[in-house]
C-alpha positions, 0 to 999 in steps of 0.5 A, spaced: 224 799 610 226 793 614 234 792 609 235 800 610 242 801 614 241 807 618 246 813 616 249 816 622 253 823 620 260 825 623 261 831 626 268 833 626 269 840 630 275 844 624 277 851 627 276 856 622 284 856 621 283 849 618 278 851 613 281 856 611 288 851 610 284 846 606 280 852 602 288 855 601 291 848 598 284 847 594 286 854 591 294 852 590 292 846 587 286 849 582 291 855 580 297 850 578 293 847 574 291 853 570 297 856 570 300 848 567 294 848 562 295 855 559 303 854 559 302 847 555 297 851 550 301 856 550 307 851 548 302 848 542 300 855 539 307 855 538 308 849 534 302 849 530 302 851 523 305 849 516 312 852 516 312 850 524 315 855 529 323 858 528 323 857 535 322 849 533 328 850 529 332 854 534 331 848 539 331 842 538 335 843 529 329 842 526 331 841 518 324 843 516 322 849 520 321 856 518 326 860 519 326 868 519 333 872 515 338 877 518 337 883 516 344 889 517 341 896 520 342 900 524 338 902 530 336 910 530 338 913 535 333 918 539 332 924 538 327 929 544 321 930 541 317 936 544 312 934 549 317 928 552 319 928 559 325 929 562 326 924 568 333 924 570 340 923 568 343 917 566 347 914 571 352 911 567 353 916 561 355 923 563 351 928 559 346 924 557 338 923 560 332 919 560 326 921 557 319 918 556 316 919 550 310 924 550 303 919 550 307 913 552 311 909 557 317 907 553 323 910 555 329 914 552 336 915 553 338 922 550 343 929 550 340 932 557 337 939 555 343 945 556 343 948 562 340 941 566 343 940 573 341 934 576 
């Protein structure tokens, strides 16, 4: 082929330190795309819908978003149910305990058994 321009590679000497930047920055980049892409769905989950999202109304005064009523109670206060474990006092309330329910990592601030001492 008379018209074929010949190709001539060039060589660059990189270190490994900057392959590795390189592949680094790569990576960032990829990651902050990910994470931008998932925030933004995220964000769209929340909009979507036929009563739209209390949050949409919460925000930015949206008449036509759902909204969710307030209702009166009380919180019950926690009772230790056999098995839970006691893990210290409580540094703020003298005479009072944590615990940690039995089969769960949720955690409690009740009386501290008679007897403790920390």
């Amino acid at each position: 082929m008379p018209f074929a321009k010949s190709v001539r590679r060039l060589s660059v000497e990189c270190s490994g330190s900057d392959r590795r930047a390189a592949r680094s920055a790569v990576l960032r980049r990829r990651s902050m795309t990910a994470v931008l892409l998932g925030g933004l769905a995220f964000v769209a989950g929340g909009c979507t819908g036929p009563e739209g999202s209390p949050v949409l109304g919460a925000v930015f005064g949206l008449e036509d978003a759902s909204t969710k009523s307030f209702r009166m109670g009380r919180i019950p206060v926690p009772t230790v149910r056999p098995g839970d474990d006691l893990i210290g006092q409580a540094a703020n309330s003298p005479g009072e305990c944590i615990w940690r329910r039995a089969g769960s990592s949720r955690r409690f601030q009740a009386a501290c058994p008679d007897g403790y001492e920390p």
